[in-house]
N, C-alpha and C positions, 0 to 999 in steps of 0.2 A: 679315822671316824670323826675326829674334830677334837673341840674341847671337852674337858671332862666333863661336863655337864649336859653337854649333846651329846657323850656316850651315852651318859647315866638316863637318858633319854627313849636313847635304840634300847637301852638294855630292860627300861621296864615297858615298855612297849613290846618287847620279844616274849618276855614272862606274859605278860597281858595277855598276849596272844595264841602259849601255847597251852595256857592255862584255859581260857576259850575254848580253840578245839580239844580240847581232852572233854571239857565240862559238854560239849554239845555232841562226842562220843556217845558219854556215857548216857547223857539224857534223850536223846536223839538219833540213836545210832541205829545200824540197819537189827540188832535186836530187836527195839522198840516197833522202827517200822515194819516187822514181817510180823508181829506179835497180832492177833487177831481186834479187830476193833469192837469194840464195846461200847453200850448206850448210842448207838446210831440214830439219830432222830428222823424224826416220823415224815417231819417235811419243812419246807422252808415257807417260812411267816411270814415274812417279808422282804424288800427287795431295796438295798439300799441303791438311791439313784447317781448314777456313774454322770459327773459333770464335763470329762473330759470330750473332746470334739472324735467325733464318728467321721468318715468316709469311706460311705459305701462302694465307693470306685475298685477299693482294693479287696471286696468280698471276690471279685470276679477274678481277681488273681491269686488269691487264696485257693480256691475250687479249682484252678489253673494248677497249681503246685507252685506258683510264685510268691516267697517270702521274702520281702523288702524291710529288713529291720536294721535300723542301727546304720544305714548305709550302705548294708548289703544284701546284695539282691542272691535270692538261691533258691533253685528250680530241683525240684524233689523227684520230678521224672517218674510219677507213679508210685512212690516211694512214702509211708509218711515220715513227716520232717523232723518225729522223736526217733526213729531208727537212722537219723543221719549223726556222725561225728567229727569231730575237724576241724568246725566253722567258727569262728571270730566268738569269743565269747560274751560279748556285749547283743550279738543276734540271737543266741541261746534263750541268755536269760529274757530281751522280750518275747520270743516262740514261747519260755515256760513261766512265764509271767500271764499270760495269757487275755492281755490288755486289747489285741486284734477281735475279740470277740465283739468289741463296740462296730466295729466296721461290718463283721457280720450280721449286726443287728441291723443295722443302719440299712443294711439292704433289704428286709422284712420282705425275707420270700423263702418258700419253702425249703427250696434247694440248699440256702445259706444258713437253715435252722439244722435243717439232716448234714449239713458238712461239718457244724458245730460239734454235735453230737459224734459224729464219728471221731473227730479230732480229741474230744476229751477223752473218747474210749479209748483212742489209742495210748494218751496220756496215760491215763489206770492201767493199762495193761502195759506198758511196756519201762513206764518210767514211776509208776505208782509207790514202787519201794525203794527204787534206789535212782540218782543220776547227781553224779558229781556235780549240775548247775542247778537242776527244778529242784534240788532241794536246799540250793542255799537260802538261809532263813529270810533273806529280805524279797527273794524271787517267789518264796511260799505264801509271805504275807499278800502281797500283788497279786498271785493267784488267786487268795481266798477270795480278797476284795473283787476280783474281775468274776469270778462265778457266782460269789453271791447275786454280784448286781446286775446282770446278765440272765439269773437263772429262770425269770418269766420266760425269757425268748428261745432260752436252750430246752426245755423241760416242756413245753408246749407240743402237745403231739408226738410225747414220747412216750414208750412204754414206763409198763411197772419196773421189768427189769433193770435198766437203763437209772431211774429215780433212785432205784435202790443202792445202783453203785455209785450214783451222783455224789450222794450224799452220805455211806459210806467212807466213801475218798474225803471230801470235805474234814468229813469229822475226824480223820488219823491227822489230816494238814492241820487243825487247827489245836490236836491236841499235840501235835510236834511243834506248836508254837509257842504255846504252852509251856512245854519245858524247857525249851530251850530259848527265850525270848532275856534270858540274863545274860548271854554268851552271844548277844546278837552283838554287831559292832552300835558304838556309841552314837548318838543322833540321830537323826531321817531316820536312819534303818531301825531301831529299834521302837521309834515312836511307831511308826508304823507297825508292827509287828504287833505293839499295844492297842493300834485303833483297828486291825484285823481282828486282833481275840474281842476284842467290844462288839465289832458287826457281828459275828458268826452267834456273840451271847443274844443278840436283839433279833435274827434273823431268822434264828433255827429252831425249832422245836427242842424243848429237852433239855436246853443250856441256859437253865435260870440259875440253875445252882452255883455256875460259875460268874455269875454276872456281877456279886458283889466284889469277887476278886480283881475279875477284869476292871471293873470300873475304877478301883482302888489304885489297881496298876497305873490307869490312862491317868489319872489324877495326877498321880506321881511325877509321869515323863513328863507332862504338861507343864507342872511347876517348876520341873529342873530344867526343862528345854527353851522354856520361852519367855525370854528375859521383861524385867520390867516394862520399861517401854516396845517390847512387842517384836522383838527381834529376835533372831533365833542365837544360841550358841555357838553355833558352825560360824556366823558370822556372813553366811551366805543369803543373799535375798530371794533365791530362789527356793530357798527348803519353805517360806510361808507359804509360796503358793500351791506345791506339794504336798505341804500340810492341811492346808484348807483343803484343797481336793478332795480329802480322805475324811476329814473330819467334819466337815460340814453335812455329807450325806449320812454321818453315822447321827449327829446331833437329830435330823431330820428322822432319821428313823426310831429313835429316842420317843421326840415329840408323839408323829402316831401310833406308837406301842404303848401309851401313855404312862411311861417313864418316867422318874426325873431326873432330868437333866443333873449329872454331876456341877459341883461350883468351879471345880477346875478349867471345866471345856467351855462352861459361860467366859470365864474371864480371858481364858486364853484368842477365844474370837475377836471379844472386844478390844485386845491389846492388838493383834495384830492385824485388825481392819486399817486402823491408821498409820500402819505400817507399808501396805501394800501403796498405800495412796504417797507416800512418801519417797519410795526410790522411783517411782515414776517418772519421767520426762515431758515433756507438752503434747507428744505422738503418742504416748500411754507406753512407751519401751521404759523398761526398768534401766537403772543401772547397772555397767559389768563390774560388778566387784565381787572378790572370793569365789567362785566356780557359777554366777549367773554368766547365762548364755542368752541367746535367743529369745526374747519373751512371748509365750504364748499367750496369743492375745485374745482369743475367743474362751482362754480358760479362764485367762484374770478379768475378763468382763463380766464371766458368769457367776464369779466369786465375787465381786466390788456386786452383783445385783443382791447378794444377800448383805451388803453395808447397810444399816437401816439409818446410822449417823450421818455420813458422809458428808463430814466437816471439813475444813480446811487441813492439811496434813502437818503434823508438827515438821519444827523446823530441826530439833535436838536430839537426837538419839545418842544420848552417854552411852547406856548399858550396850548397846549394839555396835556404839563406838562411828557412828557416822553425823554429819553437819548438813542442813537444807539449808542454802542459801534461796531468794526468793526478791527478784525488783522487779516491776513490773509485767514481764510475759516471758520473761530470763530464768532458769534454775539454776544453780550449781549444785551438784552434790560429791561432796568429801568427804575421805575415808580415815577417821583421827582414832582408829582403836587396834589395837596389840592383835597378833597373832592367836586362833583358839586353841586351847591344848593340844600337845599332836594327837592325841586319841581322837580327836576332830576337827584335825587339818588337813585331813588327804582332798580334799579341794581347794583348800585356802590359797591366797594368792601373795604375794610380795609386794605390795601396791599401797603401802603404810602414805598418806597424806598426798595419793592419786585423787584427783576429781574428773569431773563429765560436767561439760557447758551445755546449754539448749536455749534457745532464744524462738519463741512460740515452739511448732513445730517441728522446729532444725535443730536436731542436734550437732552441733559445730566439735566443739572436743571431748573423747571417749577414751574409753580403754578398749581395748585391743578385744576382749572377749573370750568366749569360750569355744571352740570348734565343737563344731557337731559329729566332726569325724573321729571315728576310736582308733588315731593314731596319739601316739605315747611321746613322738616328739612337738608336734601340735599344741600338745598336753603341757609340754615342759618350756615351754615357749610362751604361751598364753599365764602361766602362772610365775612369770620373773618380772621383775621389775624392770624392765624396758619395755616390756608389753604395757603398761601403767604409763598416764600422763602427770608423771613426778618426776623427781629427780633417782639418778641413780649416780654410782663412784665407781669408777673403771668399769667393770665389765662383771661387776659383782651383780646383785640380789640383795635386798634388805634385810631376808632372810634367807635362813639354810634349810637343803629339803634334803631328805634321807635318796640317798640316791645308790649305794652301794649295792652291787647284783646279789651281794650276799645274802642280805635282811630282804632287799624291795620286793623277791617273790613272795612274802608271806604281809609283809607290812606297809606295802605301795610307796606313797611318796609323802608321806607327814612333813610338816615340819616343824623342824628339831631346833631349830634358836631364831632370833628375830627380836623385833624391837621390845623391850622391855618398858618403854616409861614412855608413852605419849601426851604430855601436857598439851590439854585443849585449853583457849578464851576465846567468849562469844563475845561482841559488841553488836546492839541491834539501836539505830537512832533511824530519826526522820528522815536521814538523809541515805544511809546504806545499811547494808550487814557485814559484818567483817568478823573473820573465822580465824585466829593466827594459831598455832598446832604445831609440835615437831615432833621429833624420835631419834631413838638413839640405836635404831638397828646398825649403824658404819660404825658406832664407836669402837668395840672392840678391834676390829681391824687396819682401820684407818684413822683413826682418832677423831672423829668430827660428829657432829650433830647436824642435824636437817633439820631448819626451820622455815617454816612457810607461812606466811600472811593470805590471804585472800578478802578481796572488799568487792563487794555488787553493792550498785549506784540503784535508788531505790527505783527508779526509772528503767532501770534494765539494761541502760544503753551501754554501761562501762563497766568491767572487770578486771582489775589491775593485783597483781600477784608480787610480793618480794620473795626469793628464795634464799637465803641464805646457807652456808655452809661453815659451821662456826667449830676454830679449831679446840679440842680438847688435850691439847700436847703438843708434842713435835712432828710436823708435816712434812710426809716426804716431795719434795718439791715439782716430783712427775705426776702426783696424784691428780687426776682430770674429776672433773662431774660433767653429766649429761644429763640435759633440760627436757623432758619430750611433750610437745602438746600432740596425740593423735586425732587425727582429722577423720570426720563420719564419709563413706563415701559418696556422697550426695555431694559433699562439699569441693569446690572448684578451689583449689588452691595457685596464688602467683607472686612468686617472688619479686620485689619490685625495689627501685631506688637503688643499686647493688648491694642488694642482701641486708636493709636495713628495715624492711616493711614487709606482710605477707598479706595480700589483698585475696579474702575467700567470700566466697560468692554462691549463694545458696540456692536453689532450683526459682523459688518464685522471683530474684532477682534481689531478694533482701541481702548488705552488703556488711563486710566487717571486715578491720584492720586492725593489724599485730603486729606489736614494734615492741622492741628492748633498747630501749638509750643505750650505747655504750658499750653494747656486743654485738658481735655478726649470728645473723642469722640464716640457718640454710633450712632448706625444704627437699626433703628425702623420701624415696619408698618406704609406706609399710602396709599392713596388710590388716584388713577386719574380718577375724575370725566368728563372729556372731550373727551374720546375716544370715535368716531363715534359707535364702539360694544357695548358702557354702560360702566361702571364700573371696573377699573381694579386697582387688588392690584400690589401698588408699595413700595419703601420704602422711605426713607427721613433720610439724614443725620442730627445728631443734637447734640446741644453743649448749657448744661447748664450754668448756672454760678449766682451767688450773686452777686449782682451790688457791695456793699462797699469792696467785696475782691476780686474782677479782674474787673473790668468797663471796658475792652478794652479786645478784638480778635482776632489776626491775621490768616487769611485762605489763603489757595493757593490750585486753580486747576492748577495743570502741565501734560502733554500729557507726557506719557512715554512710548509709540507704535502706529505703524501709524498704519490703516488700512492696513487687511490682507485678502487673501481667506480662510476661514473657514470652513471647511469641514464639521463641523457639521450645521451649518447654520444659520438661525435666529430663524429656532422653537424652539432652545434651549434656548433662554433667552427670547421667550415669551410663557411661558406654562399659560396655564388655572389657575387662581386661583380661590378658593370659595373667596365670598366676602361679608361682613355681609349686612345684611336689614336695620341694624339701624346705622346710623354714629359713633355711638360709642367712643371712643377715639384714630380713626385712627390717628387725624391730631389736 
């Protein structure tokens, strides 16, 4: 299992967790749920507004019996799609999460109002008290929130009876949230769970009496979850956007219930407005770092519409542990902060003093990303450290992830050691920014440190990197490191001069070159798992080296062509590639 200290790790993380489900047994168990509901409210008040993006194209396939979640498509054949078993459990919990009802709304037509209806009846009735997935506590909170906000469109031209078990159902879900919302897993899941039990207290008839508690509650995660400067715990940039989703429309319905506003959820907006604006790129794509994927972009415009600041984005994120570099119409951003506890690292990534280049528009070097598909080796591929444009040491990880079949069915893939000490210094003059940062996630094993420099020319034109590899003992003399910069696939990569220059060349013709005095450079496959399409082969610049006979790298991107009209256009430098099934040794 490792060292003593990554046992002592698995080991309270197993307690954590069996101590969890006993707690959400008892408070939550199908006792509770068959137990008759009490104080049913009278009707729903109002309707928190759902910001995420509708298309109505997939109502008609819904009514079809085609269910497209998660990647996979499954055809119910007259069947409904709660009496089916089997199927990928990532498609489950969107089917009992019940987030599709946007789409049926979105098609505002009768047909897709009465298929709603039937579809939640069959929910109550079949999976109403018990289902090994609808009722894990973070699949329940997404319920409540998707029928709340929803419930003008469902409830419209329905009967009495129908309201009655609407809202019935509702109120056992939210008082199952209720008690069991201490035993939910730590982060996202549990915030959420706390801005569920707030809608339902604003929403519903009947639930004022709980409102002071809820709100107490939301208070609480808010202050523990969302670090000073506006970042989350997880360390992920995708839980703000997540966050705001949920918490935004519940603020809103605050407002015209003429509420006030708790101080917690003020502040927490205001910190993490200028956060969203910060891992951003010049294409409005966030950065991949710690489990951000794919950036939905119609969400986070709709979320930036409620910025009422919309300043300039900081450059420093201590508590969140990352660096904005910032010349000209150039961004960098680096990632200079420790691992999150493992009780909130089952998405964390390896990727300690990884960055993401963009020069206007183009983003030129990235990380690897997150797949969209719920494959598990995907999964463990996109969170190692050669997925990251950092350095890595042999064929290691910076950090360790709990990988044993024995724990990972109860406790996934945490992880259990990794960099302890990462000294960041910023220098900001007239002339550049410059980020130098290490860690000491290889010490243990290999005795060394990772130190990186980074400087952008205030101009934007030049980004020049030292890596260092600095020993802390005796080296063993075969130990390699591996340099990676990965390439967006947009970008046209050419190795040039025998293997001393890499000439990349961006769709409007804008041009830039990458050289390392005094090492060879080569240009390899690899592969960008974040693209909204799936899967696309890219390549990845890379620069070997034996730590006792060069410890040290200098690199430099310089622009040497501005953007031009291009005659041939962009479809030439993004043609279709095949791309393998198995992660292989893209990256």
């Amino acid at each position: 299992m490792g060292t003593a200290s990554e046992s002592s790790h698995v080991w309270r993380l197993l307690a954590s967790h069996l101590w969890q489900q006993a707690s959400r047994w008892v408070h939550g168990g199908m006792l509770f749920r068959l137990r008759p509901s009490s104080n049913v409210p009278s009707r729903v008040l109002i309707a928190p507004q759902d910001l995420r993006t509708a298309d109505a194209m997939n109502a008609a396939d819904i009514y079809g019996g085609r269910f497209l979640f998660s990647g996979h498509l499954v055809e119910t054949h007259g069947e409904s799609p709660f009496e089916l078993y089997g199927q990928a459990r990532d498609w489950q919990r969107e089917l009992h999460g019940f987030g599709w009802l946007r789409d049926l709304r979105a098609a505002d037509s009768k047909i897709s109002r009465q298929n709603a209806r039937v579809l939640i009846d069959d929910w109550i009735k079949l999976c109403g008290t018990r289902h090994p997935v609808g009722w894990e506590t973070p699949v329940v909170a997404r319920r409540i929130m998707s029928w709340l906000s929803h419930s003008p469109f469902v409830l419209d031209e329905g009967d009495h009876d129908f309201y009655r078990r609407f809202l019935k159902s509702l109120a056992k879900q939210v008082a199952y949230l209720r008690r069991t919302i201490n035993e939910t897993r730590d982060g996202v899941e549990r915030l959420q769970a706390a801005l569920a039990i707030a809608s339902a207290c604003v929403s519903m008839a009947g639930q004022s009496r709980y409102a002071r508690q809820a709100m107490r509650r939301l208070d609480t995660e808010l202050a523990r979850q969302i670090l000073s400067d506006g970042g989350h715990i997880s360390r992920n940039p995708g839980a703000m956007i997540e966050i705001l989703a949920d918490l935004l429309p519940v603020r809103q319905a605050f407002v015209m219930q003429g509420m006030e506003l708790p101080k917690g959820m003020l502040q927490s907006v205001d910190r993490m407005m200028p956060m969203m604006r910060f891992f951003r790129h010049g294409d409005g794509a966030f950065a991949h770092f710690n489990g951000m994927g794919s950036t939905p972009n119609d969400l986070v415009a709709t979320i930036m519409a409620y910025d009422d600041a919309r300043g300039a984005p900081p450059t420093n994120a201590p508590h969140a542990g990352y660096q904005r570099l910032v010349g000209g119409d150039a961004t960098v951003l680096m990632e200079t902060g420790k691992p999150p506890p493992p009780g909130l690292s089952e998405d964390a990534h390896a990727g300690c003093l990884s960055f993401e280049f963009s020069s206007g528009i183009h983003r030129l070097v990235v990380n690897c990303g997150v797949s969209g598909l719920s494959n598990s080796k995907w999964r463990q591929v996109s969170r190692s450290t050669a997925a990251h444009s950092t350095v890595s040491i042999g064929d290691t990880s910076s950090c360790r992830f709990l990988t044993s079949p024995r724990f990972g069915k109860w406790l996934g893939n945490p992880i259990i050691s990794g960099p302890s000490n990462v000294p960041t210094d910023r220098t900001d003059s007239a002339t550049s920014s410059k980020v130098s940062a290490s860690h000491d996630g290889y010490l243990k094993e290999f005795r060394v440190v990772h130190e990186r420099d980074l400087r952008l020319s205030a101009d934007g034109t030049e980004l020049s990197g030292i890596d260092k590899i600095l020993a802390k003992g005796p080296i063993n003399p075969e130990h390699y490191y591996t340099i990676r910069f990965h390439l967006h696939p947009q970008i046209k990569a050419t190795l040039h001069n025998k293997g001393s220059l890499v000439q990349l060349v961006c769709p409007d013709g804008e041009t830039w070159e990458f050289d390392a005095p005094g090492a060879e450079i080569h240009l390899e496959d690899s592969i960008y798992l974040s693209d909204v399409y799936g899967h696309r082969k890219t390549s990845q610049i890379i620069i070997y080296g034996v730590i006792q006979e060069m410890p040290s790298v200098a690199w430099q991107f310089r622009r040497t062509a501005i953007a031009r009209l291009s005659r041939r256009g962009i479809s030439d430098f993004d043609d279709a590639k095949a791309l393998p099934d198995d992660p292989g040794d893209l990256v």
